[in-house]
C-alpha positions in Angstrom: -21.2 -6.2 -5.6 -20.1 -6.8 -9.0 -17.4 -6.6 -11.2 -17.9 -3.2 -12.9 -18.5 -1.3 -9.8 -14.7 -1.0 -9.3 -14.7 2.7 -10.3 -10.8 2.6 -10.9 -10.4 -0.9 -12.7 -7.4 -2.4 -11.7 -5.0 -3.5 -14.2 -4.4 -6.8 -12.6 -7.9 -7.7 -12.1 -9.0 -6.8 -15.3 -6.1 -7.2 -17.7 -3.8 -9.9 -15.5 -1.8 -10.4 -18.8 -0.7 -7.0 -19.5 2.7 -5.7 -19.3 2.2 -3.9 -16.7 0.1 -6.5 -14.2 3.3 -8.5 -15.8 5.7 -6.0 -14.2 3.4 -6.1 -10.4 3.9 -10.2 -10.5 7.6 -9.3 -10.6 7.3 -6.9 -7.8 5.9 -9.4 -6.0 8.3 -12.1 -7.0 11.0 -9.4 -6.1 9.1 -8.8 -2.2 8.9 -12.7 -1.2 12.4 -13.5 -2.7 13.9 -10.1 -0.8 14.6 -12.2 2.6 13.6 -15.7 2.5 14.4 -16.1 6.3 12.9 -13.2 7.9 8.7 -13.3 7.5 7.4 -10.4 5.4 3.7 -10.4 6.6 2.8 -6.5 7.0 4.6 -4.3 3.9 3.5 -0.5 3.8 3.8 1.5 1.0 4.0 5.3 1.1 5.2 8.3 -1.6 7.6 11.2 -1.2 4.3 13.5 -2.3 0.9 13.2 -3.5 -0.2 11.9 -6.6 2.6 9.4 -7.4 0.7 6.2 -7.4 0.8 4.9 -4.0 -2.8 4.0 -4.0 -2.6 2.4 -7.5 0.4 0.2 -6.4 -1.1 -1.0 -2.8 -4.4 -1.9 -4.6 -2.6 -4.0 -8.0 0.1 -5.2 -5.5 -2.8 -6.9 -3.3 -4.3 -8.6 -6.0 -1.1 -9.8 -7.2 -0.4 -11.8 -4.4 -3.8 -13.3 -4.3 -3.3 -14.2 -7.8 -0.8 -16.4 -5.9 -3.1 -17.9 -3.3 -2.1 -15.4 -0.7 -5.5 -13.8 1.8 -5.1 -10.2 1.6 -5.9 -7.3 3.5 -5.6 -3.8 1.9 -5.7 -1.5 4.7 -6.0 2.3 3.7 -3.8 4.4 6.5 -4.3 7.3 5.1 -6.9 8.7 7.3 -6.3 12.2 5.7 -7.0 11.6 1.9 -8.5 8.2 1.9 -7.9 6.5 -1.7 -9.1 2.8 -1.9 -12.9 2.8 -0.9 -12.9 5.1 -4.8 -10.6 2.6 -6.4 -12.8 -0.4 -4.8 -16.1 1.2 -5.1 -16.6 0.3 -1.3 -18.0 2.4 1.7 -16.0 4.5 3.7 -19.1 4.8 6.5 -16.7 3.0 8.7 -12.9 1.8 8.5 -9.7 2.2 10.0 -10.9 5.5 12.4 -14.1 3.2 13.2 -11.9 0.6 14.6 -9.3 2.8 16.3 -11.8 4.9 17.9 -13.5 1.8 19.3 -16.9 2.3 17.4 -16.5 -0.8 15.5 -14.2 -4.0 16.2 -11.7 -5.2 13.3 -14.1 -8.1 11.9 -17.0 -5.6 11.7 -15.4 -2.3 9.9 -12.8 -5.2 7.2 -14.9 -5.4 3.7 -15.0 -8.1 1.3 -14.6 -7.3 -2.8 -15.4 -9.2 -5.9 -11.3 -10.5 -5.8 -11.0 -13.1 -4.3 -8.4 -13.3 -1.4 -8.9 -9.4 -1.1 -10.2 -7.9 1.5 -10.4 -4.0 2.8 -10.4 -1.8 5.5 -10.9 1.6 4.5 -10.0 4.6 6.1 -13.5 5.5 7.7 -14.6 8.9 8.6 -11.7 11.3 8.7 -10.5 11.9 12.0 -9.1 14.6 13.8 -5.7 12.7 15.1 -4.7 10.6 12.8 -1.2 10.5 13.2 -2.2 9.8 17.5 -4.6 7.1 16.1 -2.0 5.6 13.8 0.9 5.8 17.1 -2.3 4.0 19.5 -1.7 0.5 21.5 -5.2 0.2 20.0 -3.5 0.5 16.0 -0.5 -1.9 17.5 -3.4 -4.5 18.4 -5.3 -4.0 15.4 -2.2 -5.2 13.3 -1.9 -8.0 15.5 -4.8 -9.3 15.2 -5.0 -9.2 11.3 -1.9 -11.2 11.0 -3.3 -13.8 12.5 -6.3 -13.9 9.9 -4.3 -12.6 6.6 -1.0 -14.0 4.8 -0.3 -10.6 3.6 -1.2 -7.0 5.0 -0.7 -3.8 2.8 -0.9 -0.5 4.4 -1.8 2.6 2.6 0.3 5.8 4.0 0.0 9.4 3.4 3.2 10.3 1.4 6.6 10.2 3.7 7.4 14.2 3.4 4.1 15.3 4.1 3.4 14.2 7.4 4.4 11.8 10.1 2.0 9.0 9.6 4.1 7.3 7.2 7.1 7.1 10.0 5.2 5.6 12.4 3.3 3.2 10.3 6.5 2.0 8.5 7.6 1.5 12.5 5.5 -1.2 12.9 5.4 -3.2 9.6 8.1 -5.6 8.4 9.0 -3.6 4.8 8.1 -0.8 3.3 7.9 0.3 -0.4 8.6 3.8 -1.7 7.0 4.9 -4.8 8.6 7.4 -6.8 6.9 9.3 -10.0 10.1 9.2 -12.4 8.5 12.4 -14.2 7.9 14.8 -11.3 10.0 13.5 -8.2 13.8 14.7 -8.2 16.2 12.4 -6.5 17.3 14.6 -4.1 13.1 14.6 -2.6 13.3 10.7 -3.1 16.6 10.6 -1.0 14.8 12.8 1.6 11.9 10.3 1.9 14.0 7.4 2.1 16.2 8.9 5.1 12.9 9.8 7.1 11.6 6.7 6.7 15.1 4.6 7.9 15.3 7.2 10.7 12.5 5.1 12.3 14.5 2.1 11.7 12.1 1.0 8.6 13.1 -1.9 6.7 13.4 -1.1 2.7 12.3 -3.5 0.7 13.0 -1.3 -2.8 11.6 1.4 -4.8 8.4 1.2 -7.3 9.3 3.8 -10.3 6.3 4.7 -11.6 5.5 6.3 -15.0 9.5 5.3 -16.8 9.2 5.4 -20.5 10.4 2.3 -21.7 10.2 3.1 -25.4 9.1 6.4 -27.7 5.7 4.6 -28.1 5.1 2.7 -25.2 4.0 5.0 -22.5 2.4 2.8 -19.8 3.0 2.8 -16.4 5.9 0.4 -15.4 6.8 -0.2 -12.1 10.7 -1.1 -11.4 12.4 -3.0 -8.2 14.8 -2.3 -7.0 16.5 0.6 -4.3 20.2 0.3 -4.8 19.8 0.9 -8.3 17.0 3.7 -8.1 18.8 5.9 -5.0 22.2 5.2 -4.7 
């Protein structure tokens, strides 16, 4: 597959200078620097609602940290309005359902892409369970055995105040990220998100702000760290 079949170019692929792959580096920066002692292998990153950039961020955030040498594997979670096999121009034949359901094993439904140190599952064929699939021993295992290939896992949720799969994914990674769209998503929603998510005991790594005008004529997308700041 080449390059320019990524039908959503990714901004730190294609332009790793910018100020905005500038401002994912930091994020990253921000993720391994959060708790040096406690491992951070498995980060999931969910929304309050659709349409904030939660897709955007888990795809740039992957290729950041292979950027640093780290093997990723972008897993999309959201089994309900699967994202990355568009932004990756991938197949979405089999994936995440394929493995859970026990059509496929792990190595067989994970798909390579043109970055290197990224790799994807996608979400497969939409199932009809997907928040039973996501709660399965047979998800638990999956995780397992894809932190013993990968440095780095990032999972993909369905936003946090739209359904449950976001609680119990968040359940079984080491930190999550919450992106928030500055321009559509009050506080008090934001607040809401973050309280479901620490109800399953998640561990909050910070906040991504997405869409914050920095200037009147600079109007990219820039994506801030940082919780205590953001919802406090």
């Amino acid at each position: 597959m080449s390059r320019s079949r990524l039908k959503w170019p990714l901004i730190t692929d294609s332009n790793p200078k910018s100020p905005v792959s500038e401002a994912y580096k930091i994020l990253r920066t921000n993720i391994e620097f959060t708790n040096l002692e406690d491992k951070t292998q498995s980060i999931m990153i969910t929304s309050t609602r659709m349409r904030e950039g939660k897709s955007t961020t888990s795809a740039n955030l992957a290729v950041a940290f292979s950027q640093a040498g780290k093997k990723v594997l972008l897993i999309d979670a959201d089994m309900r309005k699967p994202t990355q096999h568009h932004v990756l121009g991938l197949s979405n034949r089999t994936g995440l359902s394929s493995a859970l359901s026990n059509q496929h094993e792990l190595l067989e439904a994970i798909q390579k892409t043109t970055i290197e140190g990224v790799d994807v599952l996608c979400s497969g064929p939409v199932p009809p369970n997907p928040s039973e699939m996501l709660a399965s021993k047979r998800m638990e295992a999956l995780l397992e055995s894809a932190r013993e290939s990968y440095d780095l896992i990032i999972l993909d949720t369905p936003p946090a105040l739209v359904v449950a799969d976001a609680q119990i994914v968040a359940a079984r990674c080491d930190g999550v990220l919450l992106v928030v769209d500055c321009g559509t998503i009050k506080k008090t929603e934001a607040l809401k998100a973050k309280q479901k998510l620490e109800h399953v005991n998640a561990r909050m790594l910070g906040v991504v702000l997405n869409n914050v005008k920095r200037g009147r004529d600079d109007h990219y997308a820039y994506y801030y760290y940082g919780e205590r700041e953001a919802l406090n």
